[in-house]
C-alpha positions as CSV (number, residue, x, y, z in Angstrom):
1,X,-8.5,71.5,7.5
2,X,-5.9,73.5,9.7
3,X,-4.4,71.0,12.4
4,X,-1.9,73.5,13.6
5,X,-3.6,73.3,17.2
6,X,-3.5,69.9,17.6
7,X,0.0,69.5,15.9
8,X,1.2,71.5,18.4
9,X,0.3,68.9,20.9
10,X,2.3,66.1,19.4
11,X,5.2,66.2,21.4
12,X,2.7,65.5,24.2
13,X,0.8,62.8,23.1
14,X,4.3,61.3,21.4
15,X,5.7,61.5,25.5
16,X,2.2,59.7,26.7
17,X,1.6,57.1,24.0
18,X,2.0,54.4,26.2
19,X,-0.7,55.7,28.5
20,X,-3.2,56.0,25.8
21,X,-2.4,52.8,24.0
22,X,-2.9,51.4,27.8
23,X,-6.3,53.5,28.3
24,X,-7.9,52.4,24.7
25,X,-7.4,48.4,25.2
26,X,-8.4,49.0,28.4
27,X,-11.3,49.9,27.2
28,X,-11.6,48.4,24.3
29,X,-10.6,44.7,25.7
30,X,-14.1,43.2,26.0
31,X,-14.6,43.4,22.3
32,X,-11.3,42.6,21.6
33,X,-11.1,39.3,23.9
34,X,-14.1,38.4,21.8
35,X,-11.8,37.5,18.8
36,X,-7.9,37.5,19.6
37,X,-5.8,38.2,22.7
38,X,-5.4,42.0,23.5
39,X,-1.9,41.9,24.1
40,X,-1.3,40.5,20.3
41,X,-3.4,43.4,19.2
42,X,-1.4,45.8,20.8
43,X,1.9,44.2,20.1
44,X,1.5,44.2,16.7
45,X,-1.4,47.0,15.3
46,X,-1.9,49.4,18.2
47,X,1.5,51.3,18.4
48,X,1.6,51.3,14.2
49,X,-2.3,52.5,14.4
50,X,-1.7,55.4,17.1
51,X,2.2,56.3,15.0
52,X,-0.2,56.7,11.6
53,X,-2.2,59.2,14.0
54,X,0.6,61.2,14.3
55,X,1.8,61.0,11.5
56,X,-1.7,62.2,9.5
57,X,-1.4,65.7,12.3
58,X,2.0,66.2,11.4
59,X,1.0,65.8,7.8
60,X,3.4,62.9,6.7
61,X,1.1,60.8,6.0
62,X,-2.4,61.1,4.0
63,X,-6.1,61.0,5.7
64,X,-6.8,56.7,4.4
65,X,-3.3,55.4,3.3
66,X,-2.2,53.4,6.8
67,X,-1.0,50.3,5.1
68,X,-1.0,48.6,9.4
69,X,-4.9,49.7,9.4
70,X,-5.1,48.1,6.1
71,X,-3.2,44.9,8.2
72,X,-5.5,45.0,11.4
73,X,-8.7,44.8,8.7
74,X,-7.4,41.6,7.2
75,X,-6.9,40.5,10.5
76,X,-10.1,41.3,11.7
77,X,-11.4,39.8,9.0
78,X,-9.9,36.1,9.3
79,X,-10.7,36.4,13.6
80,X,-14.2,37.2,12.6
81,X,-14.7,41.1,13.8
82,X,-18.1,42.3,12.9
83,X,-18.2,45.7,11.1
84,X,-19.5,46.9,14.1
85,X,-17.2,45.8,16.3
86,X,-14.5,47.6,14.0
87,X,-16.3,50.8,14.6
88,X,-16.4,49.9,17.9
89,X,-12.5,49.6,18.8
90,X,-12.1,52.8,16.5
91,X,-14.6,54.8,18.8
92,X,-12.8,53.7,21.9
93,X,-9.5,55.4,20.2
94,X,-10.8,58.2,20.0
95,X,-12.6,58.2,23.6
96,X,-9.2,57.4,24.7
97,X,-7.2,60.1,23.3
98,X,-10.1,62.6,24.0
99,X,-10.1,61.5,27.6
100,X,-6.5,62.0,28.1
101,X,-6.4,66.1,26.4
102,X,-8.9,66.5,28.8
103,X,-7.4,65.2,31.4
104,X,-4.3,67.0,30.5
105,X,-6.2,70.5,30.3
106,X,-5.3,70.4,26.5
107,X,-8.7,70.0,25.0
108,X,-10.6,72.8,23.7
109,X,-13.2,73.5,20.8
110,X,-10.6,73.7,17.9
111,X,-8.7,71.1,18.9
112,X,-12.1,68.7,19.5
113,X,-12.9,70.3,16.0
114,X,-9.7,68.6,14.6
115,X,-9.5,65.1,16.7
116,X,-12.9,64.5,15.0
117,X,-12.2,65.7,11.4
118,X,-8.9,63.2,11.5
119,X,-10.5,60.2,13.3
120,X,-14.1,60.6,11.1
121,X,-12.5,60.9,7.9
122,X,-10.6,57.4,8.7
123,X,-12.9,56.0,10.5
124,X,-15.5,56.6,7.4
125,X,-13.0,55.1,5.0
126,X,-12.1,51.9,7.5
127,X,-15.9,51.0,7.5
128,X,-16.3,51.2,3.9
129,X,-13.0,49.1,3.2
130,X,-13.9,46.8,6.1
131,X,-17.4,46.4,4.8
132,X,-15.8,45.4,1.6
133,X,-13.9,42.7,2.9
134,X,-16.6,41.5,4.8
135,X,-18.4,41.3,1.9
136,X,-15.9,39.8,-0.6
137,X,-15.4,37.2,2.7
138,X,-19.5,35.8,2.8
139,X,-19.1,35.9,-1.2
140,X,-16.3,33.7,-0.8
141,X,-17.7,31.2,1.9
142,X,-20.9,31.1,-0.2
143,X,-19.0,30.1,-3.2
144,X,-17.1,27.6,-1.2
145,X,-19.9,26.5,0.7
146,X,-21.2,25.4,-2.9
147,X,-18.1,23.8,-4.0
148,X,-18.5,21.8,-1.0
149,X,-22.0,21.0,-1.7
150,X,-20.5,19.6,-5.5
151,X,-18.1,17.7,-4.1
152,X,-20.1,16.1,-1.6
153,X,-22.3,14.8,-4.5
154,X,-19.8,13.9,-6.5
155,X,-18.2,12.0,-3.4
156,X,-21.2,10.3,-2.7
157,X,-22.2,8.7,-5.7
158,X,-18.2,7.1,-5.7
159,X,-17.6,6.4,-2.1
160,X,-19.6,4.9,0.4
161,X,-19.8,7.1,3.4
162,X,-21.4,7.0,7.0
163,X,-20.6,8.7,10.6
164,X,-20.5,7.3,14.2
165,X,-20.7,8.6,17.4
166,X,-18.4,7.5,20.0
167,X,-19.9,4.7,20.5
168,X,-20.2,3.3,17.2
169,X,-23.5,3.8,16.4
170,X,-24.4,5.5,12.9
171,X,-25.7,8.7,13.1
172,X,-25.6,9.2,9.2
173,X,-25.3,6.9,6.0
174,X,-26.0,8.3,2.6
175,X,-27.2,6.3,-0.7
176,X,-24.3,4.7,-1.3
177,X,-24.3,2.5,1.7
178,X,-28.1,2.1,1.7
179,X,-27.4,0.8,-2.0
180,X,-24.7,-1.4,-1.1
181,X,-26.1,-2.9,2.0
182,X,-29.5,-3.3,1.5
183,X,-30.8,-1.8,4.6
184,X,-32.4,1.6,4.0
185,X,-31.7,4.7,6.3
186,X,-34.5,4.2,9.4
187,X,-32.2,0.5,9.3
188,X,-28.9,1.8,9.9
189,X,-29.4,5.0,12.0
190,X,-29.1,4.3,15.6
191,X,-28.0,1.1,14.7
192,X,-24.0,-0.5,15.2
193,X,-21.9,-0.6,12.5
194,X,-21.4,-4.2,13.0
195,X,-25.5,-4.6,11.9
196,X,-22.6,-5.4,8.5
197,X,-20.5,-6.8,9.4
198,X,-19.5,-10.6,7.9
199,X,-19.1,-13.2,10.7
200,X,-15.5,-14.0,9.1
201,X,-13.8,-10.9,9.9
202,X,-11.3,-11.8,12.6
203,X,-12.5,-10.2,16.2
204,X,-8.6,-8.7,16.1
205,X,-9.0,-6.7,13.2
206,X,-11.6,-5.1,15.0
207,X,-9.9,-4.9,18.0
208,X,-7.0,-3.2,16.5
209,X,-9.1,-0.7,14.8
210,X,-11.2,0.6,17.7
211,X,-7.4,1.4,19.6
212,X,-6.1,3.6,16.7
213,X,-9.1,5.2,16.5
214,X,-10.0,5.9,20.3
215,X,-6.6,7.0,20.4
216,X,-7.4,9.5,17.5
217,X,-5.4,8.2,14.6
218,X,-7.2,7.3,11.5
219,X,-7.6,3.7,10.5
220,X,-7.2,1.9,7.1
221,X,-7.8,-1.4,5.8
222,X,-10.0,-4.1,4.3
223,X,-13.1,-5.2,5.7
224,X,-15.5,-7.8,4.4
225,X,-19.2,-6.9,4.8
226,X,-22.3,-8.5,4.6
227,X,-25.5,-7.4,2.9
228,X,-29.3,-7.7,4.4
229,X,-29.7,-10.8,1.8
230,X,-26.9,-12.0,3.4
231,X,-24.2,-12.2,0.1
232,X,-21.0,-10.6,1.3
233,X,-19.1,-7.7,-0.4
234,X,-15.9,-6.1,0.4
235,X,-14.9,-2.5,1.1
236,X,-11.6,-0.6,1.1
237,X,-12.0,1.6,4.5
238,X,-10.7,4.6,6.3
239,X,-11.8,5.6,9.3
240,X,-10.8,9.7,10.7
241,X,-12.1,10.1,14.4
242,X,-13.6,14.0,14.3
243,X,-12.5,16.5,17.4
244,X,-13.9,19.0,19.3
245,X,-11.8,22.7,19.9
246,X,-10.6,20.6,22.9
247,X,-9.1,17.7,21.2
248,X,-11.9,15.6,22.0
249,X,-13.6,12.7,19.7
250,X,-17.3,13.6,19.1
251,X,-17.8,11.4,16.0
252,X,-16.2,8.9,13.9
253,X,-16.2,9.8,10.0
254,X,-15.7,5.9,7.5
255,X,-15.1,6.4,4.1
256,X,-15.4,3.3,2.3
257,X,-14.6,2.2,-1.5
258,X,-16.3,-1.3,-3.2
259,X,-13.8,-3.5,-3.4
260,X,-15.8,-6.4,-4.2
261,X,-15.1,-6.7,-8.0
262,X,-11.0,-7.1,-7.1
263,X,-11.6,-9.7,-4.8
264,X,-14.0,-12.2,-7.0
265,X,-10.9,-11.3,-9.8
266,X,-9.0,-12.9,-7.0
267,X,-10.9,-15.6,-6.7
268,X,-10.9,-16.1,-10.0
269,X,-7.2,-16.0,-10.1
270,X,-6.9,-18.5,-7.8
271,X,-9.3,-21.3,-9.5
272,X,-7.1,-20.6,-12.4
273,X,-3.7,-20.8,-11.1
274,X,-5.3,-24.3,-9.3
275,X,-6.3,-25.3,-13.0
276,X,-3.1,-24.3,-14.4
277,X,-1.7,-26.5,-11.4
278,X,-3.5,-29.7,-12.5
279,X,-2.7,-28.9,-15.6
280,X,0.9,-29.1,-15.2
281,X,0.9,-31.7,-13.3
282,X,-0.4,-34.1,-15.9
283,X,2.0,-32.6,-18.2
284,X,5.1,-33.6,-16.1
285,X,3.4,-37.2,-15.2
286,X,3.4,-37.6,-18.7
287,X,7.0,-36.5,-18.3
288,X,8.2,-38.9,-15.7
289,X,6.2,-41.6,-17.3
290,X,8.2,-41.0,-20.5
291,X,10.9,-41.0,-17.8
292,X,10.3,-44.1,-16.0
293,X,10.0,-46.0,-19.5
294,X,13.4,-44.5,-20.1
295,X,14.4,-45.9,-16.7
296,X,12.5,-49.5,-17.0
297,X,13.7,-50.4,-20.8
298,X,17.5,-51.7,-19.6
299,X,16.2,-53.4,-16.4
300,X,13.6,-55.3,-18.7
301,X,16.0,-56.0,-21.4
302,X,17.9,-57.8,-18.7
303,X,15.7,-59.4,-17.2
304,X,14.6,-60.9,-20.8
305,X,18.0,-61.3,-21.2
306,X,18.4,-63.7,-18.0
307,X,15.5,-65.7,-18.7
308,X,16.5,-66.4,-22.3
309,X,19.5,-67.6,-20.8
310,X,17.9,-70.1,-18.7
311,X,15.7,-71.3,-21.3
312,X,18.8,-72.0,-23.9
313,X,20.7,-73.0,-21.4
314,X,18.0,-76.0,-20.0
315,X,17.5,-76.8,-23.1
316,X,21.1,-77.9,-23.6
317,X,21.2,-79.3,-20.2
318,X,24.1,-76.5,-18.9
319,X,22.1,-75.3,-15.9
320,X,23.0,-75.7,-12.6
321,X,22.2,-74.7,-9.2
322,X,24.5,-72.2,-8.6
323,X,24.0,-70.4,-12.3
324,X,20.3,-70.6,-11.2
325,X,21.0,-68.3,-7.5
326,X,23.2,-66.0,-9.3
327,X,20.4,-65.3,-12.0
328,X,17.9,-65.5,-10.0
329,X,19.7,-62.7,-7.6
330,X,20.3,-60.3,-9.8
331,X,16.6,-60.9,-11.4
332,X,15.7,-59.6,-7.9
333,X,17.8,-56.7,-7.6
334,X,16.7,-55.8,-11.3
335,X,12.9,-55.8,-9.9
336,X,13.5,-54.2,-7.0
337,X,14.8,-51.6,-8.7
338,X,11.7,-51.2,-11.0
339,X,9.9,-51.3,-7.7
340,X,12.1,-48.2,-6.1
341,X,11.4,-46.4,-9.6
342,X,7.6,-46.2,-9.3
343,X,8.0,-45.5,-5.4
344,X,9.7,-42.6,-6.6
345,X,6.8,-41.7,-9.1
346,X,4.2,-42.0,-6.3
347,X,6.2,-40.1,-3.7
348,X,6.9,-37.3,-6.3
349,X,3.1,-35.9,-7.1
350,X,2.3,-37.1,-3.2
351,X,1.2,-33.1,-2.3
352,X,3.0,-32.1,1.3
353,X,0.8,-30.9,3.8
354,X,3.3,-29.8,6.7
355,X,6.8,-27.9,5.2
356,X,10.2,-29.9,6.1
357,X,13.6,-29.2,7.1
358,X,15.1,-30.2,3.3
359,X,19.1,-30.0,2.6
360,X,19.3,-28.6,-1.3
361,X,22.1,-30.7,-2.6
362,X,19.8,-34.1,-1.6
363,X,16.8,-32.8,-3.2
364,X,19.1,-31.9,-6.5
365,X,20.2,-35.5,-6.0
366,X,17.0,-36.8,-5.6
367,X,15.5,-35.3,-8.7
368,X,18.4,-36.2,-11.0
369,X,18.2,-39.9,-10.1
370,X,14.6,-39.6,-11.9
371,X,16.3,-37.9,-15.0
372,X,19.3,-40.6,-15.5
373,X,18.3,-42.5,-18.6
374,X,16.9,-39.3,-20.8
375,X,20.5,-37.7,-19.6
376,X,22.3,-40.6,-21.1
377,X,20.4,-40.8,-24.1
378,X,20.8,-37.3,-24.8
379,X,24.6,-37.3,-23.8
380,X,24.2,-35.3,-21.2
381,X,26.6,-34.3,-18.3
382,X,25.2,-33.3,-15.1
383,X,28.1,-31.7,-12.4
384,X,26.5,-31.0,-9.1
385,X,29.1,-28.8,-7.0
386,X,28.0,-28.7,-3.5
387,X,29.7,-26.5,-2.0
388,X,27.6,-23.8,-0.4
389,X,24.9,-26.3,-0.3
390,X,22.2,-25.0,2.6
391,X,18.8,-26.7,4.5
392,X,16.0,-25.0,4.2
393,X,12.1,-25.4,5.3
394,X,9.6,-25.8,2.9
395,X,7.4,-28.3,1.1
396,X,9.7,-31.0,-0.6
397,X,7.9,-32.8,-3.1
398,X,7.0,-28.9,-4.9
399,X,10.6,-28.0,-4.6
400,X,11.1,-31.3,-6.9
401,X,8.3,-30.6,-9.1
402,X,10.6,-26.9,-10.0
403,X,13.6,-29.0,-10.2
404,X,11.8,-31.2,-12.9
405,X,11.1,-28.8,-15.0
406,X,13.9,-26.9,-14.9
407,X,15.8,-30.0,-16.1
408,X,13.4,-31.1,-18.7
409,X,13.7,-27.6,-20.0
410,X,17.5,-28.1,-20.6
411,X,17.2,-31.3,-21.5
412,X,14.8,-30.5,-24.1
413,X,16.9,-27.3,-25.6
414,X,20.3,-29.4,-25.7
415,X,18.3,-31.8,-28.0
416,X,16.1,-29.5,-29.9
417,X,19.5,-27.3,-30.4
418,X,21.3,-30.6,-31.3
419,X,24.1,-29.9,-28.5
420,X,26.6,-32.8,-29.2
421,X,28.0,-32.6,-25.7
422,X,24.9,-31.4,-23.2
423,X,25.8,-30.2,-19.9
424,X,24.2,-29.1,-16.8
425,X,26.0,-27.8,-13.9
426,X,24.3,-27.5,-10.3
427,X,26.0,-25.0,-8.2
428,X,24.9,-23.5,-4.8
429,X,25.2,-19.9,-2.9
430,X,24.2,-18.9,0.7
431,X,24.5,-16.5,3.3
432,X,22.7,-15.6,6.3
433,X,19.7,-14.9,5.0
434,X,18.8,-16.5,1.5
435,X,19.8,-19.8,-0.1
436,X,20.4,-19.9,-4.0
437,X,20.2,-22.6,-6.4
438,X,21.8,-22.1,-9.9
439,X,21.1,-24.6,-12.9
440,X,22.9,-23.9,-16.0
441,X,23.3,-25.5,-19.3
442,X,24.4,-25.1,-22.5
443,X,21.6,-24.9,-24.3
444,X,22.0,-21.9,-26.7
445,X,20.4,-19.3,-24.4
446,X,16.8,-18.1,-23.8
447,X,15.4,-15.1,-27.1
448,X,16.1,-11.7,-25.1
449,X,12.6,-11.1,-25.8
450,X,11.5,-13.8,-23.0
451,X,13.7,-11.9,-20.6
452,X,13.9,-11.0,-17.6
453,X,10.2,-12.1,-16.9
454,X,8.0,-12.5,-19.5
455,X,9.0,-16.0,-19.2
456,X,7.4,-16.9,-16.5
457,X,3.6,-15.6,-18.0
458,X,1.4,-17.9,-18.8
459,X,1.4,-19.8,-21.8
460,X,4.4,-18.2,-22.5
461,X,7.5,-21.1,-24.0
462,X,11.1,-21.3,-25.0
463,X,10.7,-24.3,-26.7
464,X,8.5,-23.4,-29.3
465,X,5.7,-25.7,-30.5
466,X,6.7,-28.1,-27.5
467,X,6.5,-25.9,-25.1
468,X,3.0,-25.7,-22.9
469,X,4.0,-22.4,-21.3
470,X,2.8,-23.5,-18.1
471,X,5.6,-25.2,-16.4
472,X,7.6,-21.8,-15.4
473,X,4.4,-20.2,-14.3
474,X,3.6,-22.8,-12.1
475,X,7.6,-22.6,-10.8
476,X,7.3,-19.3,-10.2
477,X,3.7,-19.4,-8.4
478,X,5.6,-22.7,-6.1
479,X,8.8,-20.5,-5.6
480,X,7.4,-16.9,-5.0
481,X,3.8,-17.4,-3.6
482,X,4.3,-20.6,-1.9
483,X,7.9,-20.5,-0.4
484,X,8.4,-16.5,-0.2
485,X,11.3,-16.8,-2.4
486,X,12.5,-15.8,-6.3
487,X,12.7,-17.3,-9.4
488,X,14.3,-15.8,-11.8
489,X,16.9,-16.3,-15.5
490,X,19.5,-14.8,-17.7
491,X,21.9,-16.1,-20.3
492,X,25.1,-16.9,-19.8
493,X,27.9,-17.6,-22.7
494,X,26.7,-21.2,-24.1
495,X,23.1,-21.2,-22.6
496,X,21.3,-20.0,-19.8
497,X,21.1,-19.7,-16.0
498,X,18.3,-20.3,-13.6
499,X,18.5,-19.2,-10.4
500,X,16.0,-20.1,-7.2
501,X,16.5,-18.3,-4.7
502,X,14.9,-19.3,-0.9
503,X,14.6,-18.0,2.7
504,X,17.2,-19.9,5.1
């Protein structure tokens, strides 16, 4: 169609775009509000929209090729404008630039003729792209809406999942919790969560999750349930509070995963690691009993020794008083000495109930004193340097028990390795933090295999067929679980290097 008559009014409606931008959101505004501020509609499609206008009369631009139409449509379409609402806004374009070549006195039958030709042939093609989008939109929140519908299946056969409302109460449980718990639906709706919950949960737990959620954070952690039958299970838990368009809670959403499995493995590992305890205790009693015959064979010979004395001597007639007190004093000393021995055996697998304030180099000491005669007999040098020496609080008598074994296990290499000069040095380390004790020997070294730490596994051995494998396990479980601390060895040039390491 001929637009000459209305291109000839382009410098005119170029000179009074402002007005007519002003005039159609004006009138346009109520829809508009509906969906989006006006003043970002103008800002950023109006002026493009009305320049495309223009454009189209002056015939720079094609009839359907506005790419900022083509913008304001996907826009429309993410606020939610109704196909009609589109046609709509267009219409009060048109009303407004009718309105103001009427106004104007420029409005007459051609020029009508060509506003509408202009504004119908886009206005047809908007609608039919705009319907199209609108179309490929519900297509696309269908198909969502039914990937949503998967997942929630597939979530609710593998988590456990139930909603609140503000004050706790459940509004919703599906079968997973009805499974778990024992309590069907009509049980649980309307009820407290806490219908639950196991009387051993600590009240703060509780306390500290109702304050991150009420102050709309999520919460995550470990809660121990109970079941209608009353057996207790455990679930891993998150808990999102869910807001309103005002930021304000109107539910609680728990997502909750079984547990339960993990913590009987737990248990489990506990009433083996307290096995594995006894175990190794009667392994190093029958240590220190091979120790204390080690210890009581010299002091028995003596005392033999003495009394054979006596008994030659009486017989000959050479005793007198004074050989008697002499004997008979060092007779005492020699029992007294057997007597400190087993006190030392009894103190030693005495179990601590309350942690002490220890110094390291007296416990080293301590220990040693129990080792003495298998060190001799093996020619065995022991060095303690104690400087750097530190006190520390924990349970003695375990700290001994590592000790122990870390010198049996040297002792026992030096032999088995035929070392004809053993030695074991005992150093210290320290600073402000952490206290380290180092025992070294010269043993040969540990297979590379065993390190750093499959060592320390269970029934895993250095020492071959002698070896039980459960002495460094049960050092490492003392050292790392009880005391907080680190175990840990390497080889040095002639043997290898233990080093303990514990808080200050």
């Amino acid at each position: 169609m001929d637009l000459n008559d209305l291109k000839e009014l382009t410098p005119a409606l170029k000179k009074s775009e402002t007005v007519i931008i002003d005039n159609w959101m004006q009138s346009a505004k109520e829809i508009i509000s509906q969906h989006t501020v006006p003043e970002y509609f103008k800002d950023n499609y109006a002026n493009s929209i009305f320049s495309y206008f223009i454009n189209v009369i002056e015939g720079t631009s094609e009839i359907g090729n506005c790419p900022s139409m083509h913008k304001f449509l996907q826009y429309c379409s993410v606020e939610g404008f109704k196909v009609e609402d589109v046609h709509k806004v267009c219409a009060k374009f048109r009303h407004a630039l009718s309105y103001f070549l009427i106004q104007n006195s420029f409005m007459n039958e051609k020029v009508y003729e060509q506003i509408n030709y202009v504004l119908d042939e886009n206005l047809s093609g908007i609608l039919s792209i705009y319907s199209g989008i609108v179309e490929s939109k519900n297509s696309t929140i269908s198909l969502q809406a039914q990937w949503i519908e998967q997942y929630q299946k597939v979530m609710d056969n593998i988590l456990i999942v139930s909603k609140a409302d503000i004050h706790g109460k459940v509004i919703y449980a599906n079968d997973k919790f009805t499974d778990i718990s024992g309590y069907s639906k009509s049980e649980l709706i309307g009820k407290p969560h806490s219908i639950v919950r196991d009387e051993d949960m600590p009240k703060a737990v509780f306390k500290n999750l109702w304050t991150t959620i009420m102050d709309k954070k999520p919460w995550s952690g470990v809660i121990k349930n109970r079941r209608k039958d009353g057996s207790a299970y455990y679930v891993s838990t998150i808990i999102l509070p869910i807001l309103d368009n005002n930021g304000n809670i109107v539910e609680f959403l728990s997502s909750r995963t079984d547990i339960s499995e993990i913590f009987e493995l737990k248990k489990e590992t506990e009433r083996q690691e307290k096995l594995l305890i006894k175990q190794s205790t009667l392994a190093e009693m029958g240590d220190m009993i091979s120790l204390i015959s080690h210890q009581w064979k010299q002091p028995l010979s003596a005392i033999s020794a003495i009394i054979s004395n006596i008994l030659i001597r009486q017989e000959l007639n050479q005793n007198s008083k004074n050989q008697y007190k002499e004997e008979y004093k060092q007779v005492e000393e020699l029992i007294q000495y057997l007597s400190q021995t087993i006190d030392d055996f009894q103190s030693f697998f005495k179990p601590d109930k309350i942690k002490h304030n220890i110094n390291s180099a007296k416990v080293v000491h301590s220990v040693l004193t129990l080792m003495q005669a298998k060190f001799k007999k093996l020619n065995i040098e022991v060095n303690i340097y104690e400087e750097n020496a530190f006190d520390t609080c924990l349970f003695e008598n375990d700290l001994k028990q590592v000790l122990l074994n870390l010198y049996n296990n040297a002792a026992d290499v030096i032999e088995e390795n035929t070392i004809p000069e053993g030695k074991i040095d005992i150093s210290f380390e320290r600073n402000d933090k952490t206290g380290k004790i180092f025992v070294k020997d010269n043993g040969g070294g540990i297979k590379p295999s065993l390190l750093p730490d499959k060592l320390f596994e269970l029934y895993e051995t250095s020492k071959g067929e002698k070896g039980s494998g459960i002495g460094l396990r049960l050092c490492k479980i003392i050292i790392e679980e009880k005391f907080g601390g680190r175990i840990y060895a390497q080889n040095s040039d002639d043997g290898a290097v233990f080093t303990i390491e514990l808080p200050i």
